[in-house]
C-alpha positions, 0 to 999 in steps of 0.5 A: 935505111929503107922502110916501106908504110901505107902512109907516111904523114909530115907534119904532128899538128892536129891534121898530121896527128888525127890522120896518123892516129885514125890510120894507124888505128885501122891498122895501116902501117904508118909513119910520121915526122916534124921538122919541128918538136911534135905537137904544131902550130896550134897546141904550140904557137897558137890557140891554146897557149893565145887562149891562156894569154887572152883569158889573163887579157880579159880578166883585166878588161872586165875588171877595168869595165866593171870600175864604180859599178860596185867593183873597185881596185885594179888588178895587173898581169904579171907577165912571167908568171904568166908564160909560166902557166902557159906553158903548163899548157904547152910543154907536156905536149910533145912528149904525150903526142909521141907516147899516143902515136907509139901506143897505135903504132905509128913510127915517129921519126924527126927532122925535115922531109923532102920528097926523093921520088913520087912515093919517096919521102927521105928523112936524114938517113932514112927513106920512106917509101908509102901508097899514100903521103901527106903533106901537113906542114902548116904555115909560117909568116909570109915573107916581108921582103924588106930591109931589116926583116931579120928584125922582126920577131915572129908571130911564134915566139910572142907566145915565149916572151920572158919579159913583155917589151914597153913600147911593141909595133905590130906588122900587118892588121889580121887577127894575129895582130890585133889578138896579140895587140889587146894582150900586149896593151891590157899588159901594160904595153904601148902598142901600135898595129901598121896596116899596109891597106886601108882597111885591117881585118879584111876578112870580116864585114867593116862596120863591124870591125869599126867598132874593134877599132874604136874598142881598141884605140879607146885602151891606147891602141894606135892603129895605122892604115895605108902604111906598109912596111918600108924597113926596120932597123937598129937604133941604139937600144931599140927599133926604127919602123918605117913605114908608109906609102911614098911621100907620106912616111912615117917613122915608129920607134919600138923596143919590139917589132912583131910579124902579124902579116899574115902566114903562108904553106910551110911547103919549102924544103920538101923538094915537090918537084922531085916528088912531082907534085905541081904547084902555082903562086900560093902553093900545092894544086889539090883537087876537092878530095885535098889531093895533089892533082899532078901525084894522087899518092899525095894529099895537102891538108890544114895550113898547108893547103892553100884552098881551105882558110887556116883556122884549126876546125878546117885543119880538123875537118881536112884530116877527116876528110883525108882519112876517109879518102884514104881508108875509103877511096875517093868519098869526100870533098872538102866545102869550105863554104860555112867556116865560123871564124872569130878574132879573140880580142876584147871585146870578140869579133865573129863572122860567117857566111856572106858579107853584105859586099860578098852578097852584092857580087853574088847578086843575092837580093838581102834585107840587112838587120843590124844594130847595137847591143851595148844597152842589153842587159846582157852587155850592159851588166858587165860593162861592155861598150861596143857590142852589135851585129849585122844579119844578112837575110835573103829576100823573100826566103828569109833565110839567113845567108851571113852573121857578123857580131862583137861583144861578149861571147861572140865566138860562141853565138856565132856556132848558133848562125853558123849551124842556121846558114849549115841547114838552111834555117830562116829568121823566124826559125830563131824566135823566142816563139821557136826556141824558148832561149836560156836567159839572160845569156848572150844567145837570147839577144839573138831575138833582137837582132832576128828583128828588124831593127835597120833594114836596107 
């Protein structure tokens, strides 16, 4: 059957969603469809059901900080019982996102697309024809390209485990891994992180992740660097792991083996030739208004676009931007250039804007305040060991240019330096004489690292 529609999004996660939902509001006549069950990647197979699993980690981890400090007993994670309540999270989703689309109008429709022309999206035996289309397919794991790659359990379905193996390695250092390593290891898991590089976590300023690496090992997490993966394979009832640079391997035994090297577009399949939509080596080419250069019917947005990193708030702020330039005309450009972004471990990492290497490049003269929290009262009081910061203050304006933090409720303090580089705020828009910061609360510390403590 043929149908015709002002705009035809693939994908149900949070940008086909919103953009079908805002299209469809204005009332443009729109369709969308999945490959997969409705809801994507994050209300699916990451933020939300990861926050459950991690906010069961970090009850075990606060518990087991706070032993002698007036705390005793232990407490354990009941691993099924668990997933069961993650998936109070989870399962209603589906469903509840189809009833809102029905309830604007938007057709939902089921299955893979690909496109049959430049304005043509066939889905099984229908083809949708539409001024306007969307690609918000998302990602998936990046291909391992080894012997034994069917081995690997995706980063997905960690999240569905019925039972939580004795003895898991983890492919690749990213936050993927290292978030899903600490719930494994407060769990009761042996867990294992093999990096192919030498350093994990490459995104985020070393000495900060120094100390998540310390924090890690010290709860019996090994993790191996300048080891990529060689193969996988069977070994009676468990897993061999090779890995390692030539001469230098190493052989791991694992009873699960876990894809955590990172994710790319989930683009294949759609047959973009067809619908003339160019492409290079990391996937669709879009202009600054997130449209396909080569076919302006066509726009990319959230995990699916190259350009932009896979976080859901920029999945977020890609669909507005889409929806403006639908509804509007060409009005918005996408600016990634402030993106807070946190690793969910215990204790948390968060970074944004320059590193101090990013700054160097860029020949941006910098004083670096940097330092050591775990004294506070604030970290102190609950047991937290590896808690510090890394500041980066452009010379002479004293404006703040890049902010790195671990230790409690890092993913929130960094909103705080990521709306002080947004407008520009210097250091001293940040003291105690400035704002009379709520105490004691991990915000306050921002006072002690908007001082000089290290400077270089």
């Amino acid at each position: 059957m043929e149908r015709e529609y002002d705009v035809v999004v693939i994908g149900t996660g949070v940008v086909g969603s919103d953009i079908a939902w805002h299209c469809g509001d204005a009332g443009m006549r729109v369709a969308i469809t999945d490959r997969q069950e409705y809801g994507g990647t994050c209300a699916l197979r990451g933020c939300v059901p990861k926050k459950v699993l991690i906010g069961a980690a970090e009850v075990v981890a606060r518990v087991h900080d706070q032993q002698g400090r007036g705390i005793r007993g232990d407490v354990s994670i009941d691993w099924p019982r668990l997933v069961a309540f993650e998936r109070t999270f989870t399962d209603p989703i589906p469903r509840r996102k189809e009833e809102n689309f029905r309830k604007v109008g938007v057709d939902t429709y089921y299955g893979p697309a690909r496109f049959a022309g430049p304005d043509r999206v066939v889905i099984g035996d229908d083809t949708l024809t539409a001024r306007h289309i969307v690609i918000a397919t998302g990602a998936h794991p990046r291909p391992l390209g080894v012997p034994g790659a069917d081995l690997v359990t995706p980063s997905d379905d960690f999240f569905y485990l019925e039972t939580l193996p004795d003895r898991i390695v983890f492919i690749g250092g990213g936050y993927i891994s290292f978030e899903f390593a600490h719930v494994a290891a407060r769990a009761g898991s042996g867990v294992t992180i093999l990096q192919r590089s030498g350093r994990v976590l490459s995104g985020f300023d070393p000495d900060i992740v120094d100390r998540l690496v310390l924090a890690s090992r010290e709860i019996g997490i090994d993790v191996q660097v300048n080891m990529p993966l060689l193969s996988v394979e069977k070994a009676g009832g468990s897993l061999r792991v090779r890995a390692g640079k030539a001469g230098e391997e190493k052989v791991f035994e694992a009873d699960m083996v876990v894809h955590g090297a990172g994710r790319v577009p989930a683009i294949e399949g759609l047959d973009l030739a067809a619908g003339k939509i160019e492409t290079d080596r990391r996937g669709i080419v879009a202009d600054s208004h997130l449209r396909s250069v080569s076919n302006p019917a066509v726009y990319v947005a959230g995990d699916a676009n190259p350009e932009g990193p896979q976080l859901t708030p920029v999945a977020v702020m890609d669909a507005h931007i889409v929806v403006d330039n639908i509804l509007n005309g060409s009005t918005r450009v996408a600016d990634y250039s402030v993106v807070p972004s946190a690793v969910f471990t215990t204790p948390p990492l968060a970074s944004v804007g320059l590193t101090e290497a990013a700054a160097e490049e860029k020949g941006i003269p910098c004083i670096v305040h940097a330092g050591d929290l775990s004294s506070r009262f604030t970290n102190r009081s609950i047991g937290e060991k590896h808690a510090g910061y890394k500041l980066l203050i452009e010379r002479g304006s004293r404006r703040i240019l890049g902010a790195h933090l671990i230790g409690h409720h890092a993913e929130e303090v960094i909103n705080i330096f990521a709306l002080a580089i947004r407008h520009n705020l210097t250091v001293d828009d940040l003291t105690l004489d400035a704002i009379p910061w709520a105490y004691p609360s991990n915000a306050y510390d921002i006072i002690h690292m908007v001082h000089p403590m290290v400077r270089k």
